[in-house]
N, CA and C atoms as an extended XYZ file, in Angstrom:
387
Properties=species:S:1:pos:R:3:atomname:S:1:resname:S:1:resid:I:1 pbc="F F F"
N       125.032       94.098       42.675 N   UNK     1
C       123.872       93.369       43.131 CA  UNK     1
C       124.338       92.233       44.052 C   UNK     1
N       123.697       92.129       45.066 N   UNK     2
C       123.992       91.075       46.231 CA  UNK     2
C       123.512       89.390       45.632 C   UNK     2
N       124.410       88.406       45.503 N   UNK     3
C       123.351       87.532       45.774 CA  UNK     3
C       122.846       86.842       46.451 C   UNK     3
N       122.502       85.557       46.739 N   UNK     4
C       121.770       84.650       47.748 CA  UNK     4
C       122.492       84.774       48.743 C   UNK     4
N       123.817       84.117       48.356 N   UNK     5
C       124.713       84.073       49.086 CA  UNK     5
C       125.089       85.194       50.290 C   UNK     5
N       125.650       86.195       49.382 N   UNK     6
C       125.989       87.666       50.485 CA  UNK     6
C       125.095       88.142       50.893 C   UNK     6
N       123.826       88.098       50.673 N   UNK     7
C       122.049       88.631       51.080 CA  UNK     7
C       122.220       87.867       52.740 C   UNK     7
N       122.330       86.540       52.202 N   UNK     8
C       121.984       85.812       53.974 CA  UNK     8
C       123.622       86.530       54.630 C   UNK     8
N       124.769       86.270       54.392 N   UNK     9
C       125.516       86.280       54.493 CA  UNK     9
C       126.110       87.359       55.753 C   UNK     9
N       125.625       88.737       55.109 N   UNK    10
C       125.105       90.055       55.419 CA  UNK    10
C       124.178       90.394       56.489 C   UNK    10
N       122.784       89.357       56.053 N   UNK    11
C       121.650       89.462       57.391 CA  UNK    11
C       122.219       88.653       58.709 C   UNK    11
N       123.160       87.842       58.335 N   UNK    12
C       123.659       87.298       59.522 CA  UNK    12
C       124.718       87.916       60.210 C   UNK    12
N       125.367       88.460       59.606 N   UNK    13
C       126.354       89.279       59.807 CA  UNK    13
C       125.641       90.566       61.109 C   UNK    13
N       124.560       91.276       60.305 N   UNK    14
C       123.523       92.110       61.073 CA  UNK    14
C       123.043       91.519       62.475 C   UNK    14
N       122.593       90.473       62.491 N   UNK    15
C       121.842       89.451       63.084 CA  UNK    15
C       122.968       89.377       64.635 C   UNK    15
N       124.469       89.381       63.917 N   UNK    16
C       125.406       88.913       65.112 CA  UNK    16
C       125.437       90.189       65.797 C   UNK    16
N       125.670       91.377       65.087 N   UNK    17
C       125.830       92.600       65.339 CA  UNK    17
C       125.042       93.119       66.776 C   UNK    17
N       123.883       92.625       66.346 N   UNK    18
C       122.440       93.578       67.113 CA  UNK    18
C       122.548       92.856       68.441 C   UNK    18
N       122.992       91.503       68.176 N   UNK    19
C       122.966       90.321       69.571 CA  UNK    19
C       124.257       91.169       70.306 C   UNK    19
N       125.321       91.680       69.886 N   UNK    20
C       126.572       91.674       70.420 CA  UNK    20
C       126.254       92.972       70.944 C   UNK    20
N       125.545       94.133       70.319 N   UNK    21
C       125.440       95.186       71.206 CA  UNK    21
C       124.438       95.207       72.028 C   UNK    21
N       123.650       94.274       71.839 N   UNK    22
C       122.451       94.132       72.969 CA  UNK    22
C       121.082       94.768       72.402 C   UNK    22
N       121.260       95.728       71.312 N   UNK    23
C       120.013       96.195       70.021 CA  UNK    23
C       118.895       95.089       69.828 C   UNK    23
N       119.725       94.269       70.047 N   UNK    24
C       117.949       93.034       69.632 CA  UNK    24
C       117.310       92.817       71.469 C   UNK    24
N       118.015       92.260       72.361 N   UNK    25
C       117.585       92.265       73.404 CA  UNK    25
C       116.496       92.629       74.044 C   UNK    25
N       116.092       93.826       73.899 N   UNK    26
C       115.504       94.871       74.428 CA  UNK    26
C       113.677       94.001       73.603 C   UNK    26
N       113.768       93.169       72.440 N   UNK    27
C       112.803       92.872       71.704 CA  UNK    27
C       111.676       91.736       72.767 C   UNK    27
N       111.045       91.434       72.359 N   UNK    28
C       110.236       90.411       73.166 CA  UNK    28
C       109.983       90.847       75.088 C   UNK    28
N       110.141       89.690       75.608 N   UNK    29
C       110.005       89.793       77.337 CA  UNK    29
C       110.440       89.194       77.729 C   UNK    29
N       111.515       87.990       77.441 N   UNK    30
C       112.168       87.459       77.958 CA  UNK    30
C       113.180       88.088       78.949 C   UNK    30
N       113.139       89.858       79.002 N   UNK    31
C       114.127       90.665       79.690 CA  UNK    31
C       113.596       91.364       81.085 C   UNK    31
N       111.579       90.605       81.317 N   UNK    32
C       110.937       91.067       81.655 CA  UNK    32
C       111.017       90.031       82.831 C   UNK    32
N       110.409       91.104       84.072 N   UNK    33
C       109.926       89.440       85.219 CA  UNK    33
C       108.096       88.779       84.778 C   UNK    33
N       108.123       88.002       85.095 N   UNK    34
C       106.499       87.756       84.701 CA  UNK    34
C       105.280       88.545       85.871 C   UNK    34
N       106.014       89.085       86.951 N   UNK    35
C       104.879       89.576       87.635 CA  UNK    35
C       104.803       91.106       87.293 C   UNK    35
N       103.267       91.796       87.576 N   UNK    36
C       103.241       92.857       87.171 CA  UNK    36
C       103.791       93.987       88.611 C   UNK    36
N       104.281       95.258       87.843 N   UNK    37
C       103.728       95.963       88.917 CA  UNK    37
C       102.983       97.520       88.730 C   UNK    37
N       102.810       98.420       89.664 N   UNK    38
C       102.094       99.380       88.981 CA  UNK    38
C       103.282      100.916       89.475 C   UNK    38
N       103.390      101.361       88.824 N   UNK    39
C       104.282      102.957       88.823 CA  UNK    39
C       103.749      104.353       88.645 C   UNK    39
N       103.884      105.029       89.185 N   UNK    40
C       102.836      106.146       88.978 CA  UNK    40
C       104.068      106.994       89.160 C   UNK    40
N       103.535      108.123       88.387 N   UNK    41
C       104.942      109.275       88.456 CA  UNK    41
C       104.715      110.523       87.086 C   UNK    41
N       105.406      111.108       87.066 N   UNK    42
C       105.110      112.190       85.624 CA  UNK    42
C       105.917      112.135       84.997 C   UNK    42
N       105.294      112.233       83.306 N   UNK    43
C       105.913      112.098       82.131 CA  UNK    43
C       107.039      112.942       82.744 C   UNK    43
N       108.589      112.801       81.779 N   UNK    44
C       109.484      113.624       82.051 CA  UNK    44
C       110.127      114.018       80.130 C   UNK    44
N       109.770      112.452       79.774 N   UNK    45
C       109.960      112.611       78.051 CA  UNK    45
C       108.948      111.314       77.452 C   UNK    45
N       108.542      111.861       76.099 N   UNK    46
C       108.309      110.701       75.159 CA  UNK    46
C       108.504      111.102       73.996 C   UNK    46
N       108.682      109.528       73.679 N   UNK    47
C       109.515      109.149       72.396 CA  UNK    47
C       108.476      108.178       71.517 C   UNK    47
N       107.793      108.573       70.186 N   UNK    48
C       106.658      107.997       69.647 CA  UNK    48
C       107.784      107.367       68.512 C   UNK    48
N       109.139      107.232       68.710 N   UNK    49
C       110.236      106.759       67.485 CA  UNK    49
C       110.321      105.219       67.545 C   UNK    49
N       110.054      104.399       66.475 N   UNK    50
C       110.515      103.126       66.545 CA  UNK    50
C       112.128      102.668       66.856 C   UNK    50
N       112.195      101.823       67.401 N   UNK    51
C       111.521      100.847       66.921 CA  UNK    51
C       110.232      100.458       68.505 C   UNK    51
N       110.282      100.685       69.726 N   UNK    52
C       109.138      101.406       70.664 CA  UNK    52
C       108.945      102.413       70.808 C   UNK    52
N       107.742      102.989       70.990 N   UNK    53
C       107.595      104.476       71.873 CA  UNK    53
C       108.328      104.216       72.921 C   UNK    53
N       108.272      105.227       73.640 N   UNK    54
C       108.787      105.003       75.470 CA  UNK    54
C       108.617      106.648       76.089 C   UNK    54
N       108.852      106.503       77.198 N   UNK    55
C       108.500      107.141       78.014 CA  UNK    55
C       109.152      106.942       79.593 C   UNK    55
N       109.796      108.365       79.925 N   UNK    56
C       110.775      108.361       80.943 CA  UNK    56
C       109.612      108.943       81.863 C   UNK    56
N       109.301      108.439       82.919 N   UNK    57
C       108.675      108.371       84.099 CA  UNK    57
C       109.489      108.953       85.464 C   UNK    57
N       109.358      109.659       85.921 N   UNK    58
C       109.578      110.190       87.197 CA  UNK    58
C       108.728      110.039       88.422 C   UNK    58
N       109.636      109.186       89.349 N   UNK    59
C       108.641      108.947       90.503 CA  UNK    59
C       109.101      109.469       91.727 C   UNK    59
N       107.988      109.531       92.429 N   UNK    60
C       108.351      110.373       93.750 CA  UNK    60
C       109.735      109.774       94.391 C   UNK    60
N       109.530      108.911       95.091 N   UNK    61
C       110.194      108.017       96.022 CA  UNK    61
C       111.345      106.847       94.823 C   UNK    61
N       111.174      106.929       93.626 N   UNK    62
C       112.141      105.729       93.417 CA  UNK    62
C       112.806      106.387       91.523 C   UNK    62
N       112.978      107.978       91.782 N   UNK    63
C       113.511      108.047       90.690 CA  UNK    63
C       113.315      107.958       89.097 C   UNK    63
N       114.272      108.113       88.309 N   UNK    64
C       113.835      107.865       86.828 CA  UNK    64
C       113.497      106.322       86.137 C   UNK    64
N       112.412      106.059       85.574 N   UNK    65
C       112.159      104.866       84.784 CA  UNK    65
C       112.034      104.872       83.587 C   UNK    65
N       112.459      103.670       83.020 N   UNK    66
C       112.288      103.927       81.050 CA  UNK    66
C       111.623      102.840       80.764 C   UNK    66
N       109.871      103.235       80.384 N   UNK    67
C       108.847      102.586       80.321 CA  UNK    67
C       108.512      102.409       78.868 C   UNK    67
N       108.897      100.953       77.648 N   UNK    68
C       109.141      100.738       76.744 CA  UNK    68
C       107.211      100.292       76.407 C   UNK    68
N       106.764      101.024       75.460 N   UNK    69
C       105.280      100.773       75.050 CA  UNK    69
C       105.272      100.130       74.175 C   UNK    69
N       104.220       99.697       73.233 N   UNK    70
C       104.513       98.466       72.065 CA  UNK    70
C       105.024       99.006       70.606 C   UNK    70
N       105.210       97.629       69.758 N   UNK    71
C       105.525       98.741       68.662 CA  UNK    71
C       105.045      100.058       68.591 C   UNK    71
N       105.166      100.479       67.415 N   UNK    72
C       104.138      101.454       67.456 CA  UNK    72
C       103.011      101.656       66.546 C   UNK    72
N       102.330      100.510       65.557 N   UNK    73
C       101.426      100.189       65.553 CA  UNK    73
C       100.929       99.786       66.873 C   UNK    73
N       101.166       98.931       67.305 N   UNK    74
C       100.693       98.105       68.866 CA  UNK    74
C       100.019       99.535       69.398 C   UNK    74
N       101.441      100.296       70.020 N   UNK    75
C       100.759      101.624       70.553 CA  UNK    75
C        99.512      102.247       70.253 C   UNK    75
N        99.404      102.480       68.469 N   UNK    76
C        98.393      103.685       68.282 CA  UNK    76
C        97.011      102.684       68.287 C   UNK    76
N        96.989      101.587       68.285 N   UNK    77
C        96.085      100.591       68.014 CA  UNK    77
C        95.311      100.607       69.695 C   UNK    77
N        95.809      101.154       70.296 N   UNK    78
C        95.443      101.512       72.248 CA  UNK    78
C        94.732      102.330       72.469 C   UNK    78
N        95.113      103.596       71.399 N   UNK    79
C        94.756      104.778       71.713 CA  UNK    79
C        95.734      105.532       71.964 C   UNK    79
N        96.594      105.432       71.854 N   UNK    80
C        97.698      106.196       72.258 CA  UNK    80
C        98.756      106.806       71.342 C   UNK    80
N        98.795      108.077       70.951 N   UNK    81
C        99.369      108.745       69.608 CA  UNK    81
C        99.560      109.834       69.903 C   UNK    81
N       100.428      110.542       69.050 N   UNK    82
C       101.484      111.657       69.360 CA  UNK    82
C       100.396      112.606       69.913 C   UNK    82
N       100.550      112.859       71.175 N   UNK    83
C       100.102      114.337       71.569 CA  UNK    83
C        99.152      113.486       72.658 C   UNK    83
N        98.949      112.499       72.774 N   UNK    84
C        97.933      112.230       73.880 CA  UNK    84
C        98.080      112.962       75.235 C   UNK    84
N        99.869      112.522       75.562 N   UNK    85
C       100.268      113.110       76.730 CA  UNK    85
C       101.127      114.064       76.673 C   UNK    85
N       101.534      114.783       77.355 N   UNK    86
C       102.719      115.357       77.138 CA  UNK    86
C       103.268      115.410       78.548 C   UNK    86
N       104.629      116.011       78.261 N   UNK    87
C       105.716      116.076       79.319 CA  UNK    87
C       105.032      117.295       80.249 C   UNK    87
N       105.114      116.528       81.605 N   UNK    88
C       104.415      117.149       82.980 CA  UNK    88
C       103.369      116.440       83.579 C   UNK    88
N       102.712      115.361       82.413 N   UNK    89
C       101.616      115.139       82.710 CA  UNK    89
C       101.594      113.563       83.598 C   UNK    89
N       100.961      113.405       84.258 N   UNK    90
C       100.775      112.476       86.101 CA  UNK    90
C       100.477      111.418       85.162 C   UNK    90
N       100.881      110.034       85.168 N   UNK    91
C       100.619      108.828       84.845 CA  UNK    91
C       101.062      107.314       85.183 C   UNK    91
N       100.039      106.575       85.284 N   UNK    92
C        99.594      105.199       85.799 CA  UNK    92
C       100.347      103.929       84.930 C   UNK    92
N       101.544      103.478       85.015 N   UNK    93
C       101.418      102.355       84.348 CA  UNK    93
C       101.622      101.054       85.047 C   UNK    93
N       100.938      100.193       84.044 N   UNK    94
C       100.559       98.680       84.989 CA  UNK    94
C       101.730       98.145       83.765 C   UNK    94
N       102.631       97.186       84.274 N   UNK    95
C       103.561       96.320       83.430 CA  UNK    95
C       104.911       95.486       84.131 C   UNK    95
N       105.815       94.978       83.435 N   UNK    96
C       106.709       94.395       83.922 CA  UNK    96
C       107.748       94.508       84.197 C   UNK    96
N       108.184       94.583       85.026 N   UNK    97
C       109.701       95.367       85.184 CA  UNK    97
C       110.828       94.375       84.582 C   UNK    97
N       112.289       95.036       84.453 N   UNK    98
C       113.397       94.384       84.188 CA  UNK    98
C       113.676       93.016       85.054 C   UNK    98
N       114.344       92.138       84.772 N   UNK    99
C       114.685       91.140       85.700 CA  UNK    99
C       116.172       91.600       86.101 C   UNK    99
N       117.049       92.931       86.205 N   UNK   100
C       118.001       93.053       86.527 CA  UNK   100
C       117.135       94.094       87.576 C   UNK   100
N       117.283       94.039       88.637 N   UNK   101
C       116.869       94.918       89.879 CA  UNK   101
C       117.091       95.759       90.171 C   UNK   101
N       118.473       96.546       89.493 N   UNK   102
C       119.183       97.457       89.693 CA  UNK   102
C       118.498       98.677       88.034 C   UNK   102
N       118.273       98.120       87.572 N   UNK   103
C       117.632       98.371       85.858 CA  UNK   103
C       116.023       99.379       86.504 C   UNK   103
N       116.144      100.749       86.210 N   UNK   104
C       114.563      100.982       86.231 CA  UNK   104
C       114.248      101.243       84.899 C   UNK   104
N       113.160       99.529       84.273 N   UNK   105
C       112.749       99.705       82.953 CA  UNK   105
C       112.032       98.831       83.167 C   UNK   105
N       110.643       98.864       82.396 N   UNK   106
C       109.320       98.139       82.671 CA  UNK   106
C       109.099       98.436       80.979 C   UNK   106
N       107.982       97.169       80.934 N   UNK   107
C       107.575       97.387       79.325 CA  UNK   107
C       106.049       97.462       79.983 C   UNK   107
N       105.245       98.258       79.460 N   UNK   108
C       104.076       98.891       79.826 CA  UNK   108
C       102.983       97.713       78.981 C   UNK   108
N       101.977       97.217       80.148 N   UNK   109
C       100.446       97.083       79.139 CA  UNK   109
C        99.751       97.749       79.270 C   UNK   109
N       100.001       98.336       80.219 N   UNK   110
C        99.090       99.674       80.252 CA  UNK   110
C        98.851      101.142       81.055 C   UNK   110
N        98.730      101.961       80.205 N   UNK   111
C        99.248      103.389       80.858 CA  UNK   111
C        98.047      104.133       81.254 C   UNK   111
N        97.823      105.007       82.341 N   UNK   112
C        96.622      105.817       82.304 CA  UNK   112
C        97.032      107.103       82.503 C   UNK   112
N        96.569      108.230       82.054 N   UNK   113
C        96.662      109.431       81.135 CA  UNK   113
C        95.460      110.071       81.770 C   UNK   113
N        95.203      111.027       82.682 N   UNK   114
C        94.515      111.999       82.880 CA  UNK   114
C        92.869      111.203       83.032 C   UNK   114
N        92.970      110.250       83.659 N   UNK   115
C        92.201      109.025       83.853 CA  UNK   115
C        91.690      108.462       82.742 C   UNK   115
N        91.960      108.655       81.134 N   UNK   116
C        91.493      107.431       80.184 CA  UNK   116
C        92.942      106.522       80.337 C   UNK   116
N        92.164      105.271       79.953 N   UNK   117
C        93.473      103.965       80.094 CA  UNK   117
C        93.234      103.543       78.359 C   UNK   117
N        94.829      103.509       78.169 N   UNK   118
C        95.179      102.978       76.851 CA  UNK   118
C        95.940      101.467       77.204 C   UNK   118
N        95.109      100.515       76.490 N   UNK   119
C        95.986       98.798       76.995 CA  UNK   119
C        96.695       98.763       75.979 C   UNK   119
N        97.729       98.461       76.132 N   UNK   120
C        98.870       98.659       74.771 CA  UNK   120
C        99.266       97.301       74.548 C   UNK   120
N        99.228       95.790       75.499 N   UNK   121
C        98.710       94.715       75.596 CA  UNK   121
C        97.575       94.242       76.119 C   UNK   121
N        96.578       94.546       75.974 N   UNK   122
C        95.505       93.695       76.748 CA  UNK   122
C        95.281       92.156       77.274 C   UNK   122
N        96.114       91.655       76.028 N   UNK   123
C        95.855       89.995       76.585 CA  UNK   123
C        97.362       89.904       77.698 C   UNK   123
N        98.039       91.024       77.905 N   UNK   124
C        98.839       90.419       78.876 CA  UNK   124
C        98.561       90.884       80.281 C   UNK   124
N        97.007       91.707       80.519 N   UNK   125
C        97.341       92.599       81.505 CA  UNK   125
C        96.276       91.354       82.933 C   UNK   125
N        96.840       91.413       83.657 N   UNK   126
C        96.551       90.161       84.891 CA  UNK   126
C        95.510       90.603       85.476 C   UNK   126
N        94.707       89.477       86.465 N   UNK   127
C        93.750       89.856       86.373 CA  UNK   127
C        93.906       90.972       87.842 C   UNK   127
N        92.805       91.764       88.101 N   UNK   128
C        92.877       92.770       88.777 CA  UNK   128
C        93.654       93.781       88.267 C   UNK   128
N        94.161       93.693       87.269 N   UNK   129
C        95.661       94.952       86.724 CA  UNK   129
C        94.463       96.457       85.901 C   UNK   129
């Protein structure tokens, strides 16, 4: 049995781990720019696995993107759940891209799907978005 001690001991231990491989990073938006933009392209894969869904995007002119959706409560709470889309299918997302420029990865508020729109953030999506 762990106690107080090795319990924190352990979670910190974890804690350094996730920072050092970059596993926690990817969390929040601080990895995000604050302006939006919009991407259009076809599913190529999705992934409904925590700890985000996501979804690899193929675009005409600018290649593969890895478009990170919300938890996945967040997600299904949109409308958006296993089987909505599938791979082939043409889609709209409005969100934020990486702040490394060279990085194609955007965290999505919102995706459109065979013209219904799922807001997977609503309070973040700008106005006109």
């Amino acid at each position: 049995m762990l106690t107080a001690i090795s319990r924190r001991g352990l979670a910190g231990a974890i804690g350094i781990a996730l920072l050092a491989t970059g596993a926690y990073a990817h969390h929040g938006w601080s990895w995000a720019e604050a302006d939006q933009i919009e991407l259009k392209g076809t599913i190529r894969e999705i992934s409904m696995a925590p700890p985000h869904p996501t979804l690899e995007v193929e675009t005409t002119g600018d290649g593969m993107w890895h478009v990170e959706l919300g938890n996945p409560r967040q997600t299904e709470r949109s409308g958006f759940v296993d089987g909505t889309a599938k791979v082939g299918d043409a889609v709209i997302v409005l969100g934020n891209r990486s702040l490394d420029p060279n990085e194609k990865r955007m965290k999505a508020v919102r995706i459109t799907v065979a013209g219904k729109v799922y807001d997977i953030y609503p309070e973040r999506i700008r106005a006109g978005g």
